[in-house]
C-alpha positions as CSV (number, residue, x, y, z in Angstrom):
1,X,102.2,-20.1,-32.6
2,X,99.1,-18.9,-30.7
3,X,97.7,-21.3,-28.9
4,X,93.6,-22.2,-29.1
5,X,91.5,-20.6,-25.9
6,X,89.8,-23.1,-24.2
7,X,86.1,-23.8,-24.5
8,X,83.3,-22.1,-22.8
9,X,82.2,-25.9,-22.1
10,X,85.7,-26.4,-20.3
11,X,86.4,-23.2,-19.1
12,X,82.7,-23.4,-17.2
13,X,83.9,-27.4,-16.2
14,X,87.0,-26.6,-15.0
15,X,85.3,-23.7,-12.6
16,X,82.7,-25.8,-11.6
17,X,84.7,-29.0,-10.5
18,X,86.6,-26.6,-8.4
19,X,83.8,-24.9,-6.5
20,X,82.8,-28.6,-6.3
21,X,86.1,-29.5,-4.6
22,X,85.6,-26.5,-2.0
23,X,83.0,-27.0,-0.9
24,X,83.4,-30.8,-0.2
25,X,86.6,-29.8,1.4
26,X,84.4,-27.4,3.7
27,X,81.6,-30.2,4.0
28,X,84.4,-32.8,5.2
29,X,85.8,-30.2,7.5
30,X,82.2,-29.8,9.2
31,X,81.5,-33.5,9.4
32,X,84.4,-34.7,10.9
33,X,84.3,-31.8,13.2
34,X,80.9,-32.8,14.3
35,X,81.8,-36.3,14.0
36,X,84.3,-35.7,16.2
37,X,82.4,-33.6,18.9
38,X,79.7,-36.2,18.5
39,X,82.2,-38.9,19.6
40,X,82.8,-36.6,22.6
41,X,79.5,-36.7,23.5
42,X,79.1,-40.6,23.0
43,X,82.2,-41.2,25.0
44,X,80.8,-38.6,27.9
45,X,77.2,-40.6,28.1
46,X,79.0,-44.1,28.1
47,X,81.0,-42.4,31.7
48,X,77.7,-41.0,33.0
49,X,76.1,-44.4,32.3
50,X,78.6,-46.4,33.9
51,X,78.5,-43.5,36.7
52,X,74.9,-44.6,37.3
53,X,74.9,-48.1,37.3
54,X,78.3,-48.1,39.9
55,X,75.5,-45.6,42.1
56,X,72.9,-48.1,41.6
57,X,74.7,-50.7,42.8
58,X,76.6,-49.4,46.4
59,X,74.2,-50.8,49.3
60,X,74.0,-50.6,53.2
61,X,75.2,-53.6,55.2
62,X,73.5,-54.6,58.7
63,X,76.2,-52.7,60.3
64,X,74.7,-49.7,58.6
65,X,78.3,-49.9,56.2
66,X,78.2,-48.9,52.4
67,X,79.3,-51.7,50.1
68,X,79.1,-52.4,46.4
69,X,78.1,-54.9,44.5
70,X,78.9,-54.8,40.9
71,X,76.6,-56.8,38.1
72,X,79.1,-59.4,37.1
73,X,78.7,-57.4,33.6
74,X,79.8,-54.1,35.0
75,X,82.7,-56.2,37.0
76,X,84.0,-58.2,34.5
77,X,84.4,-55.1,32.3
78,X,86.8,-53.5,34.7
79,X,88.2,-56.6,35.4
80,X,88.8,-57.5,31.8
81,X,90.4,-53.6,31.0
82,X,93.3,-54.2,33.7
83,X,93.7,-50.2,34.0
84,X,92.0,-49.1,31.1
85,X,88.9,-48.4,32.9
86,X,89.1,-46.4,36.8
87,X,86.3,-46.3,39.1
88,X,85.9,-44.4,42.6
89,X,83.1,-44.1,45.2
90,X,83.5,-41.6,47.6
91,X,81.0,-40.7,50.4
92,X,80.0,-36.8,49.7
93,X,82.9,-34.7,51.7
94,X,83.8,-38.5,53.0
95,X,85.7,-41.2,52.3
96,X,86.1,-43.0,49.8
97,X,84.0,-46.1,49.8
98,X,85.4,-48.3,46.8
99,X,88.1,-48.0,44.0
100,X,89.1,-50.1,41.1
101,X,92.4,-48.9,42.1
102,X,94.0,-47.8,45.4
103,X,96.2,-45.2,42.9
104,X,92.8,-43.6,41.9
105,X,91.0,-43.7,45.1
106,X,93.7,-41.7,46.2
107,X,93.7,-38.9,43.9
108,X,89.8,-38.7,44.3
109,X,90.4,-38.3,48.2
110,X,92.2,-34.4,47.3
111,X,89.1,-33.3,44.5
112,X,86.3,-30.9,45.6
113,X,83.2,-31.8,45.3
114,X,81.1,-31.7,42.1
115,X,78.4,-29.1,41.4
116,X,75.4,-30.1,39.6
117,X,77.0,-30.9,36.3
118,X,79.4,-33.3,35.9
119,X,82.9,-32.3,36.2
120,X,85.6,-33.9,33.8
121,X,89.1,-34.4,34.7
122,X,92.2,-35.5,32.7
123,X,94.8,-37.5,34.1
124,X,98.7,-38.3,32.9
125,X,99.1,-41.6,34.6
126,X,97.9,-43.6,37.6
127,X,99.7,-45.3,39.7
128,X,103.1,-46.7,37.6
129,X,100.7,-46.6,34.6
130,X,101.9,-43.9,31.3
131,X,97.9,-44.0,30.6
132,X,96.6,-41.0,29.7
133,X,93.0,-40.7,31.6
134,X,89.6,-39.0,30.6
135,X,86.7,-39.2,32.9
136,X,84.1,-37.6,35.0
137,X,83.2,-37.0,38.5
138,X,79.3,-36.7,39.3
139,X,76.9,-36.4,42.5
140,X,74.4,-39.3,42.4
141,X,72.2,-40.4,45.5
142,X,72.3,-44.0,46.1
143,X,71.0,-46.1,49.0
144,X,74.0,-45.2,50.9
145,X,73.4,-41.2,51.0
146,X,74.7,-38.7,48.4
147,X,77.7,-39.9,47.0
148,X,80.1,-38.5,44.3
149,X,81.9,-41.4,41.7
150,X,84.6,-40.5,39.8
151,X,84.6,-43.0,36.2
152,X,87.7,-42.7,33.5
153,X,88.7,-44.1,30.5
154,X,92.3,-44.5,29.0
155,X,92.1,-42.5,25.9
156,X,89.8,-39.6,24.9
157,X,87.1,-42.4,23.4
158,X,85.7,-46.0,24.7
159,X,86.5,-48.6,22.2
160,X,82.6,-48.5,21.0
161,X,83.0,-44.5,20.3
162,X,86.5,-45.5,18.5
163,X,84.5,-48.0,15.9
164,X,81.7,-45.6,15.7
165,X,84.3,-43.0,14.6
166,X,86.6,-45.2,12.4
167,X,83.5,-46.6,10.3
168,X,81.9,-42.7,10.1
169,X,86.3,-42.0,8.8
170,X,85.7,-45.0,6.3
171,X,82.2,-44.1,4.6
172,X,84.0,-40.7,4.4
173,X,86.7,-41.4,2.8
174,X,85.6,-43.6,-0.3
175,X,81.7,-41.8,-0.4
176,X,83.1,-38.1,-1.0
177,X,85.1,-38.9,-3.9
178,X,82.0,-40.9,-5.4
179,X,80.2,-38.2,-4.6
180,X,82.8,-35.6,-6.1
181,X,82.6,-37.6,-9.2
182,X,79.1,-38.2,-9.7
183,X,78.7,-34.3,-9.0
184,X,80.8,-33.3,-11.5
185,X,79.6,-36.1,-14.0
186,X,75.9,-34.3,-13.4
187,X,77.6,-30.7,-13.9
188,X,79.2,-31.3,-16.9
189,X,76.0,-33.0,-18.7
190,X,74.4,-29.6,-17.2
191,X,76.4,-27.9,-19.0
192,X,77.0,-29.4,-22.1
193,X,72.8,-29.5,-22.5
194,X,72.5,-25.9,-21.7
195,X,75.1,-25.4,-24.6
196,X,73.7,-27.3,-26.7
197,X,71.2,-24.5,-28.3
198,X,74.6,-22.4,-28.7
199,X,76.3,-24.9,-31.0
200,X,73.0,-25.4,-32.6
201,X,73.7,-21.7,-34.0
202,X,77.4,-21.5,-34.8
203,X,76.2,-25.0,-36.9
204,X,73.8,-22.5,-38.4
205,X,75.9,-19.6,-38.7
206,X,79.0,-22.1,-40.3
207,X,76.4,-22.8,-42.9
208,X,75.8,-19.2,-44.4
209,X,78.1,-18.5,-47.6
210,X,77.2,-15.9,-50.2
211,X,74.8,-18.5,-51.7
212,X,72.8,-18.4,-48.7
213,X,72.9,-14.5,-47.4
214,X,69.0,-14.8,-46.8
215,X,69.3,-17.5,-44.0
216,X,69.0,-16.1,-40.4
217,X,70.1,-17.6,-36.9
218,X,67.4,-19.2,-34.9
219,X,66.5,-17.0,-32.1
220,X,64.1,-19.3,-30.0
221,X,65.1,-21.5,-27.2
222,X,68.4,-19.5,-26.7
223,X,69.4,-18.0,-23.3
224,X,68.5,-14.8,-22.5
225,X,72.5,-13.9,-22.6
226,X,73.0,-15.3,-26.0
227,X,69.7,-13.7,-28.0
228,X,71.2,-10.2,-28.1
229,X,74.4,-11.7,-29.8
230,X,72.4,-13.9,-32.4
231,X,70.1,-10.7,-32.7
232,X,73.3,-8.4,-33.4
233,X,74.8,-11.4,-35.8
234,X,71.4,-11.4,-37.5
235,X,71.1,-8.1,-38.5
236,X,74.8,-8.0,-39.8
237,X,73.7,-10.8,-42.3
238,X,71.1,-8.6,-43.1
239,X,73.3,-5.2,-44.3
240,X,75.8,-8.1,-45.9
241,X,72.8,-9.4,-47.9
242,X,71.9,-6.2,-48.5
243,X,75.4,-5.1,-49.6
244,X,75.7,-8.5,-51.6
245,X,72.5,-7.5,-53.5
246,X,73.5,-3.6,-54.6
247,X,76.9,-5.5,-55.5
248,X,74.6,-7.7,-58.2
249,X,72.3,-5.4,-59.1
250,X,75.3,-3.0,-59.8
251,X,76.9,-5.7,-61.9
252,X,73.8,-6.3,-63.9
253,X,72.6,-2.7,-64.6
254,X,76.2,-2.1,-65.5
255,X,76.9,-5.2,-68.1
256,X,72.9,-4.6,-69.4
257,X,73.7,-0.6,-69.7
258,X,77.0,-1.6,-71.8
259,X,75.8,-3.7,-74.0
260,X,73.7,-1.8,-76.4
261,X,76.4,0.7,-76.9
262,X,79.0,-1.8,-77.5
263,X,76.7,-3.6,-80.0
264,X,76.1,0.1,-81.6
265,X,80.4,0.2,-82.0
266,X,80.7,-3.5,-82.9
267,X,78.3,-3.1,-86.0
268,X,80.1,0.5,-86.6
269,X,83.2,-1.5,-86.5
270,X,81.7,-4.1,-89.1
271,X,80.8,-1.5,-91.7
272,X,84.3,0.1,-91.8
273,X,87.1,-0.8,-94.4
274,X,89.4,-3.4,-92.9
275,X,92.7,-1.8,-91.8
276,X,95.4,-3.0,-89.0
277,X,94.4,-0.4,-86.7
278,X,90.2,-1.4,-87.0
279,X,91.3,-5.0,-86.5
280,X,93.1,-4.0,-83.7
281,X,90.2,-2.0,-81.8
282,X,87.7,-5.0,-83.3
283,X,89.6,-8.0,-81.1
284,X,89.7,-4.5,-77.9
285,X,85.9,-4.5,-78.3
286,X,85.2,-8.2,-78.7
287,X,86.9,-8.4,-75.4
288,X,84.4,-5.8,-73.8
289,X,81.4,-8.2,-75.3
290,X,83.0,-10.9,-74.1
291,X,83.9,-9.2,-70.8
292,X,80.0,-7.9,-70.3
293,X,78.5,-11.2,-71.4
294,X,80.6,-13.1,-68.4
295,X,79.8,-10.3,-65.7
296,X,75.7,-10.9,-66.7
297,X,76.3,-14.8,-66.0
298,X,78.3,-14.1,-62.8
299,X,75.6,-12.0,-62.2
300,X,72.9,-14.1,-63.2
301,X,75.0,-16.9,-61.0
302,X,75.1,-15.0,-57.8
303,X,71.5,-13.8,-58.0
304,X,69.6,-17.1,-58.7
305,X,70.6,-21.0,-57.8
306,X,69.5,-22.6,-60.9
307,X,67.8,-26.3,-60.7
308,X,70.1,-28.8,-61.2
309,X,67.6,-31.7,-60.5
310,X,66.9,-31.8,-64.4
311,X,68.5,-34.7,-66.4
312,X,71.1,-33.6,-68.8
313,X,73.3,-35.8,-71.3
314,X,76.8,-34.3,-70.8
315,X,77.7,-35.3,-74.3
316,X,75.0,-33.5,-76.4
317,X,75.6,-30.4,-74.1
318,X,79.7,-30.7,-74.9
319,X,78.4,-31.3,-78.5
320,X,76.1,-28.4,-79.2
321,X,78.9,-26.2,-77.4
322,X,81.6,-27.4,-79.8
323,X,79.6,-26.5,-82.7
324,X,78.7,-23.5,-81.3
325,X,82.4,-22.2,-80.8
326,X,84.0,-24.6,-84.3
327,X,83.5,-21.2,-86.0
328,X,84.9,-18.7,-83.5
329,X,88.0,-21.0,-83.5
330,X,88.8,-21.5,-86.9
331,X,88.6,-17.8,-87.6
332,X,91.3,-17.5,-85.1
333,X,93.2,-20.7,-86.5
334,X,92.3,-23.3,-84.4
335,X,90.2,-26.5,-84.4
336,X,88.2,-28.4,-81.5
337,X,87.4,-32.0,-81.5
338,X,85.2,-34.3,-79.1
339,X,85.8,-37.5,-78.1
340,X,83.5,-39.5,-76.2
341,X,80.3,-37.6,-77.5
342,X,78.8,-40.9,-79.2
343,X,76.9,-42.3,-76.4
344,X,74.7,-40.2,-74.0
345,X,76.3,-39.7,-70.3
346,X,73.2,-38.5,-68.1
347,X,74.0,-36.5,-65.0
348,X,71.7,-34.3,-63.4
349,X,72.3,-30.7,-63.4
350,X,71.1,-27.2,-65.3
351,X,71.9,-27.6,-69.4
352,X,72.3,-23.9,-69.9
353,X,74.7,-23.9,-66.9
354,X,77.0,-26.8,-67.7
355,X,77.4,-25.3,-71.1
356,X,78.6,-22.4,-69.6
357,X,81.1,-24.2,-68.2
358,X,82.3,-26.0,-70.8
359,X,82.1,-23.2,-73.2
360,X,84.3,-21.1,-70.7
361,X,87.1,-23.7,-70.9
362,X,86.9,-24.3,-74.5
363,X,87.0,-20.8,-74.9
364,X,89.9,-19.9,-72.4
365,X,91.7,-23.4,-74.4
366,X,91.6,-21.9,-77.9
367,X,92.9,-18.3,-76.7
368,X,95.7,-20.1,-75.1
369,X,96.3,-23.0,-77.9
370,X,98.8,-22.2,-80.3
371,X,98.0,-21.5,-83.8
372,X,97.4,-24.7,-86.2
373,X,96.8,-26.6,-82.7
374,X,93.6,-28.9,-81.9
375,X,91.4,-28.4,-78.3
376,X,90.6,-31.8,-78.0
377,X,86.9,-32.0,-75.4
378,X,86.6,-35.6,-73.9
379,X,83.6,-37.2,-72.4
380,X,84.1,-40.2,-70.1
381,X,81.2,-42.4,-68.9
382,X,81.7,-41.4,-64.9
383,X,80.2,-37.9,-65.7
384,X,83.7,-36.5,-66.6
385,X,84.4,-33.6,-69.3
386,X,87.8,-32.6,-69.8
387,X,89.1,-29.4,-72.2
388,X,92.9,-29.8,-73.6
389,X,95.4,-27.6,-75.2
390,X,99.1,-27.3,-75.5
391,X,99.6,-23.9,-74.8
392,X,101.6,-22.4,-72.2
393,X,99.6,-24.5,-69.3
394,X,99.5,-23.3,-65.7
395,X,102.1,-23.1,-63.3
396,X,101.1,-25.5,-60.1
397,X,101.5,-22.5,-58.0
398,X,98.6,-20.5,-60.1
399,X,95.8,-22.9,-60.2
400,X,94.0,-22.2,-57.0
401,X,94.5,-18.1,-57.9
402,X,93.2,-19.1,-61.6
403,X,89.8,-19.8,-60.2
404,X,89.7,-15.9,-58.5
405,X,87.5,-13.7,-59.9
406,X,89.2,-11.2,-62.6
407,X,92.8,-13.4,-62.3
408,X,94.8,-13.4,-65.1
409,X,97.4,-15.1,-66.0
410,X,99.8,-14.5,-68.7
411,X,98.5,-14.2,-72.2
412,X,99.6,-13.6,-75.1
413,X,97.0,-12.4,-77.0
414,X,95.5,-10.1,-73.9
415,X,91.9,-11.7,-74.6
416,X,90.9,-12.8,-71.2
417,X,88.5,-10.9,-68.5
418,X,89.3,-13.1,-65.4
419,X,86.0,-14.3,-64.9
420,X,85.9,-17.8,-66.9
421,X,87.4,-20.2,-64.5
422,X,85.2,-18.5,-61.5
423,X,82.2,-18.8,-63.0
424,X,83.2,-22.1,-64.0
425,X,83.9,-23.3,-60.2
426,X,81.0,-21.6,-59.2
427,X,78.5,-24.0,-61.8
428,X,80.1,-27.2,-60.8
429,X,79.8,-26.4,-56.6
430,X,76.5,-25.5,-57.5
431,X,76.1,-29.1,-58.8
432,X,78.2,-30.9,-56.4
433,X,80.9,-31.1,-58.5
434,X,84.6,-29.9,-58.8
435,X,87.0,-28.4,-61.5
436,X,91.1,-29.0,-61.5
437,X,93.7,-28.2,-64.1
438,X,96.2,-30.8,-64.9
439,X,99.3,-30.7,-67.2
440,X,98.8,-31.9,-70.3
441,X,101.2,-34.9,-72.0
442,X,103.2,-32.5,-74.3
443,X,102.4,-29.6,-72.9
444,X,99.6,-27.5,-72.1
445,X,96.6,-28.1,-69.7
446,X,93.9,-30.0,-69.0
447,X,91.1,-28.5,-67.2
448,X,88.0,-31.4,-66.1
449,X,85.0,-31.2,-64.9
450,X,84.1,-33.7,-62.8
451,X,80.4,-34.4,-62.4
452,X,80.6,-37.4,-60.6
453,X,78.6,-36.7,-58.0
454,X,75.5,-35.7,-60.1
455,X,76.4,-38.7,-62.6
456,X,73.7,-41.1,-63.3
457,X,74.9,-43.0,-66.2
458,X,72.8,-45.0,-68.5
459,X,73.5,-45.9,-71.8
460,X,71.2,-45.7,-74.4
461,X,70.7,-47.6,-77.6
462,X,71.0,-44.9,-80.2
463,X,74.3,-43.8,-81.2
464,X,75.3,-40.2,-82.4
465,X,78.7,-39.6,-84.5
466,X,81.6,-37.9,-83.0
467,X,82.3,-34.1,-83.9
468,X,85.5,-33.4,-85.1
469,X,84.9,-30.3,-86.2
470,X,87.5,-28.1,-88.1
């Protein structure tokens, strides 16, 4: 089975949340890069700092000696780091004045001297330490001469720079995917707005049946991408309505055309001498009548929407058919009776058009009804009319296709045109309504209309008789 293509809606998502994802996985990239260079730089001022304030604090005895004096602050932070944090003082291309430890001091001792930027070192290990070192050495002036002080750290970053960078880490971790969301979230209402005029049309187009061939797409607030297609859909409706009106006009010219010579044959047919063979070509040419009467009401149908706002009694139209067709059928051995028909059932709908109906299934019932037998018509008070015979019925798997236009099933006497049941579906969707075909008890079927929909019942005080007519 072929499986449905995603949505333009999803497809454009699905795109968008992954450029999304790139480029926050190239955003993250750059700003822990520069996070981490800007921790490099922190961690580098901290050692230049401390660098100065270890300068500002060596000093010149009376004996003309250099000495330093830490601030307890600066002191107690070495003291407190054990070998974490390394200082050295060395006189510029002397010795070395002071040392947090004798292990450093004597490493310093070997270095050249600084040039005007600071010069950073890397050491594995001091003394019997496994530390790893980063540090600095830098020329300062102090009050004891020029003097060079070598500062270090055990790990690349100080513990401030390390807490700096884990919070920076932290906000980054739980802000992008916030972010990511609330991106996406913003993207997809984007896009489902800027869509919104689209399904705005295909609601429009999924409206347009051959009832409605005049209706055209809505051109205005549509992207510039989309117009041409709704222009190109639009002026396919109109060759289809175009083509859907020769198709009626055809129909109507041809039933109107044909009808004045078959009423010219008929009343030929009516002054001859009644033999087999006349009878014969009278029922053939009674079928053309009836044939070109039902292709002007499809015709009539397709080309005009009647009004079925008007209120109609369902009974006296049932009533006034029956006795319409009581003497078609009894010249062809039948009878029809109505039940049902004493008390008005309102609905609203188009008289001439529900009769239609109903004369279509009476008529289609007393072609199929065998002889001696009774078409019984029922009314029922929900705005139901139902037509039934005991002929031959229809098979289950023939009552959708009985309802196709020029269908015929079998019958024996070869008077149907195909047309009856359409144009029967055709008058009750025009009223919100629906035709089925049941089997009958005994045999035969029952074909209903069911106005239900349209049904405004109210019962009225008068009474009529009920037509049993024979």
């Amino acid at each position: 089975m072929r499986l449905r293509a995603p949505s333009l809606q999803l497809r454009l998502a699905l795109r968008l949340a992954l450029i999304y994802l790139l480029a926050t996985a190239v955003a993250a990239g750059i700003l822990v890069y520069r996070a981490l260079d800007t921790a490099g730089s922190l961690n580098d001022r901290e050692l230049a700092a401390r660098a100065d304030d270890i300068a500002a604090s060596v000093s010149m005895t009376n004996a003309s000696v250099p000495r330093i004096d830490l601030p307890p602050s600066i002191a107690k932070a070495y003291e407190a780091a054990g070998n974490t944090d390394v200082y050295a003082v060395r006189r510029a291309n002397g010795p070395v004045i002071a040392a947090s430890s004798a292990a450093f001091g004597e490493q310093v001792k070997a270095w050249p001297a600084p040039g005007d930027d600071p010069s950073y070192f890397r050491l594995s290990g001091i003394g019997s330490t496994n530390e790893t070192y980063y540090g600095l050495t830098v020329a300062l002036d102090s009050a004891a001469g020029p003097i060079w002080v070598s500062v270090a750290h055990a790990g690349e970053a100080s513990a401030l720079v390390r807490s700096v960078l884990w919070d920076f880490e932290n906000d980054l971790a739980w802000g992008l995917p916030v972010f990511v969301v609330l991106t996406l979230a913003a993207g997809v209402f984007v896009i489902r707005r800027g869509l919104k005029p689209l399904r705005e049309v295909s609601r429009q187009a999924a409206a347009i049946g051959p009832t409605t061939t005049s209706v055209r797409l809505a051109t205005g607030h549509l992207p510039s991408e989309i117009t041409p297609l709704v222009g190109a859909v639009n002026r396919a409706f109109d060759r289809l309505e175009d083509g859907f009106a020769l198709q009626r006009h055809f129909t109507a010219n041809a039933a109107h055309e044909l009808r004045t010579p078959l009423a010219i044959v008929t009343a030929a047919l009516d002054a001859m001498d009644e033999t087999p063979e006349l009878a014969k070509l009278k029922a053939d040419v009674a079928r053309m009548n009836r044939l070109v009467d039902q292709l002007l009401r499809v015709a009539r149908l397709d080309a005009l929407t009647p009004d079925v706002s008007a209120t109609v009694d369902l009974s006296a139209v049932a009533v006034d058919v029956v006795a319409m067709l009581a003497p078609w059928a009894i010249a062809r051995g039948r009878s029809i009776g109505c039940s049902g028909c004493d008390s008005p059932v309102l609905i609203r709908g188009n008289a001439p058009a529900i009769a239609d109906a109903i004369r279509n299934l009476v008529e289609n019932a007393v072609t199929y009804a065998p002889a001696g037998d009774e078409v019984s018509v029922a009314v029922d008070r929900k705005g139901r009319l139902s037509v039934a015979d005991h002929g031959p019925g229809i098979p289950l798997s023939d009552r959708e296709r009985a309802f196709e236009r020029f269908w015929r099933g079998p019958s024996p006497s070869g008077q149907g045109a195909g047309l009856g049941l359409a144009i029967t579906r055709e008058i009750m969707r025009i009223h919100g309504g629906d035709v089925r075909i049941d089997d009958n008890v005994g045999g035969g079927a029952v074909l209903t209309l069911d106005f239900a929909g349209a049904t405004n019942v109210s019962r009225l005080v008068d009474k009529r008789p009920s037509a049993s007519l024979l």
